[in-house]
C-alpha positions as CSV (number, residue, x, y, z in Angstrom):
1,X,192.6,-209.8,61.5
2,X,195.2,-207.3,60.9
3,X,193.5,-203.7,60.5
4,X,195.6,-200.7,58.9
5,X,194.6,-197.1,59.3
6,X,195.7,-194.6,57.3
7,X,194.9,-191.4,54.9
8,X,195.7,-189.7,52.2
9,X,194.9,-186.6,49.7
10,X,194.7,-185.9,46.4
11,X,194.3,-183.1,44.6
12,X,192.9,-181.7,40.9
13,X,193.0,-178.3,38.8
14,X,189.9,-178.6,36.4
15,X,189.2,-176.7,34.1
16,X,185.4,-176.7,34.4
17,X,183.6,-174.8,36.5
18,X,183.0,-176.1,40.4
19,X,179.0,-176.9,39.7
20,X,180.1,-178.6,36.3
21,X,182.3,-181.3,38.8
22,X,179.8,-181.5,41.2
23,X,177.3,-182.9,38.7
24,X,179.9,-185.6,37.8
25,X,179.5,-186.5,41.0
26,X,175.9,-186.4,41.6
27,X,174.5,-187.1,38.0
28,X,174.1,-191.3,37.8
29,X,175.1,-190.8,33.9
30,X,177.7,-188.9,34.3
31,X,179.3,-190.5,37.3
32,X,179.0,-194.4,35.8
33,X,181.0,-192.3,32.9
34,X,184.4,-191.8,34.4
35,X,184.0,-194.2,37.3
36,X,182.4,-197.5,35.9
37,X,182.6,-197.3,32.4
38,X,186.4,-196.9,32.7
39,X,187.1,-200.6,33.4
40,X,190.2,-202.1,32.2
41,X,190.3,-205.3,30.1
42,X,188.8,-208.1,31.7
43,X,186.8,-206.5,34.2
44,X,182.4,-206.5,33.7
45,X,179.9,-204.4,35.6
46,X,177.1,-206.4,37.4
47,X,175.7,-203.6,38.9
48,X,175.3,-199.9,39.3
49,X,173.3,-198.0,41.2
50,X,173.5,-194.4,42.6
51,X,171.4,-192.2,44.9
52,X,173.1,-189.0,45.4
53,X,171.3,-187.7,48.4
54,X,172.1,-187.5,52.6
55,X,171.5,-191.1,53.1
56,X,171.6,-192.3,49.7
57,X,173.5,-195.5,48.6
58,X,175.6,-196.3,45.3
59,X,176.4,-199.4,44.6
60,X,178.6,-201.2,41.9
61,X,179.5,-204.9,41.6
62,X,182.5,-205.7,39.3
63,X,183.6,-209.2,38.2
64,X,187.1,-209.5,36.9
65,X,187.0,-213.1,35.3
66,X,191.1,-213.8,35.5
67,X,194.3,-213.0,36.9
68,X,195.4,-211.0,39.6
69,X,192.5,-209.7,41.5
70,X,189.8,-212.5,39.9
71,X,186.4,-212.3,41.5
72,X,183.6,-210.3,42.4
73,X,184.6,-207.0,43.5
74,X,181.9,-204.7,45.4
75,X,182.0,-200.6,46.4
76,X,178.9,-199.5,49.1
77,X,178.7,-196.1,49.3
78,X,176.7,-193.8,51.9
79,X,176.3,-190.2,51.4
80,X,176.4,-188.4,54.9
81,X,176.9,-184.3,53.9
82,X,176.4,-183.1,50.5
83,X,176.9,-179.2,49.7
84,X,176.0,-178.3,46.0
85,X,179.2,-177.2,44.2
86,X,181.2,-177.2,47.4
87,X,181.6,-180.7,49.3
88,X,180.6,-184.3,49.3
89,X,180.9,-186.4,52.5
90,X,180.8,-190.2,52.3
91,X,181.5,-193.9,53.6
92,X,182.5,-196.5,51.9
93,X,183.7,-200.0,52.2
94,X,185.1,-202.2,49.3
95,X,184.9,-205.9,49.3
96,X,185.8,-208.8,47.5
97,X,184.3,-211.9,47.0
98,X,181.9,-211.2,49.8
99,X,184.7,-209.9,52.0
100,X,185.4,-206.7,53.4
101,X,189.1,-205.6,52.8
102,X,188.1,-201.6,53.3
103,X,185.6,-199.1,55.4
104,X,186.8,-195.0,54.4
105,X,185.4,-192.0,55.1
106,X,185.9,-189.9,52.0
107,X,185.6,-185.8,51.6
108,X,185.5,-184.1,48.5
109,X,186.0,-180.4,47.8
110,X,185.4,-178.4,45.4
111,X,187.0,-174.6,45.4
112,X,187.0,-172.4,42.4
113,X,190.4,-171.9,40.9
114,X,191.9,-169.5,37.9
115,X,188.6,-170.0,36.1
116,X,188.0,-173.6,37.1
117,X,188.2,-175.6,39.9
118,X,190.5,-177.6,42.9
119,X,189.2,-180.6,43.5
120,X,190.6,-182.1,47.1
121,X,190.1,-185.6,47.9
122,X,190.7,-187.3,51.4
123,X,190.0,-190.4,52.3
124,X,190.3,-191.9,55.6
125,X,190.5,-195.3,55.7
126,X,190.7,-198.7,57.9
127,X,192.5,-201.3,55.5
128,X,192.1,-205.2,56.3
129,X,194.6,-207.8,55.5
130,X,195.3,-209.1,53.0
131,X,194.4,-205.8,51.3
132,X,195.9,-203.2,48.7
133,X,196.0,-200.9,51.7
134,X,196.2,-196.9,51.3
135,X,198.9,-196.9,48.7
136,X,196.1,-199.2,46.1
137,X,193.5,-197.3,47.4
138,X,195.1,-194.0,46.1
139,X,196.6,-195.7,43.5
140,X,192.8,-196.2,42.1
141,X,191.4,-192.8,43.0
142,X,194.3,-191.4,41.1
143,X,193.2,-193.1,38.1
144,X,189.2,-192.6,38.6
145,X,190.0,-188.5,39.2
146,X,192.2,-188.8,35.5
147,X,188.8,-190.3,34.2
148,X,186.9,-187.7,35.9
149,X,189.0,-184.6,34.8
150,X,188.8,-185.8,31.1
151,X,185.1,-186.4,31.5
152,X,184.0,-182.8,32.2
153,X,187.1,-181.1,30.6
């Protein structure tokens, strides 16, 4: 198995204040709002869980029933370092059909900015082929952060 490491950042200006981000991070109704609830045609959500805590787990299963991509699709998140308002540290491996194409290390910060805030996002990962790789990964988190800013803005 072919493994591909690589990284990549992303950045935000919101206009919403850093503590108002962090709870669409950490708040299970807010966070399913711009980051499961967003699914595109086709796609159905099997399962959602979130524990936003040092050691807690989210979980989401997602079944796209056709085309490109068809299957069960499955995100494991672990929080390791959480900082109110500031930072969020966490692993995460995606998978589909029961296969592991992804394991990242994600940080998120949170800086306040001209009245709002800079969100930073880096993520470290270790791709397996076949797999979207970094450029897919990035290409998704720069759709779920769209969702997010228009969530809390």
């Amino acid at each position: 198995m072919t493994v591909q490491h690589d990284s990549f950042t992303l950045t935000r200006d919101i206009a919403a204040s850093p503590a108002t981000v962090f709870a669409a991070w950490a708040k299970p109704a807010l966070k399913r709002k711009w980051f499961v609830d967003t699914d595109g045609p086709g796609w159905s959500t099997a399962e959602y869980a979130l524990d936003f805590s040092v050691g807690g787990r989210e979980v989401g299963r997602f079944v796209r029933a056709e085309g490109p991509g068809a299957g069960e699709h499955q995100n494991v998140s672990t929080y390791l370092d959480i900082v109110d308002d500031e930072r969020i540290v966490y692993a995460y491996t995606m998978a589909q059909d029961g296969r592991v194409h992804s394991a990242s290390l994600v940080t998120v910060l949170l800086a306040p900015k001209d009245g709002g805030t800079r969100l930073t996002f880096i993520e470290q990962g270790a791709y397996f082929a076949p797999t979207d790789g970094a450029a897919g990964r990035a290409a998704g988190w720069t759709s779920l952060l769209d969702h997010l800013v228009h969530t809390v803005s």
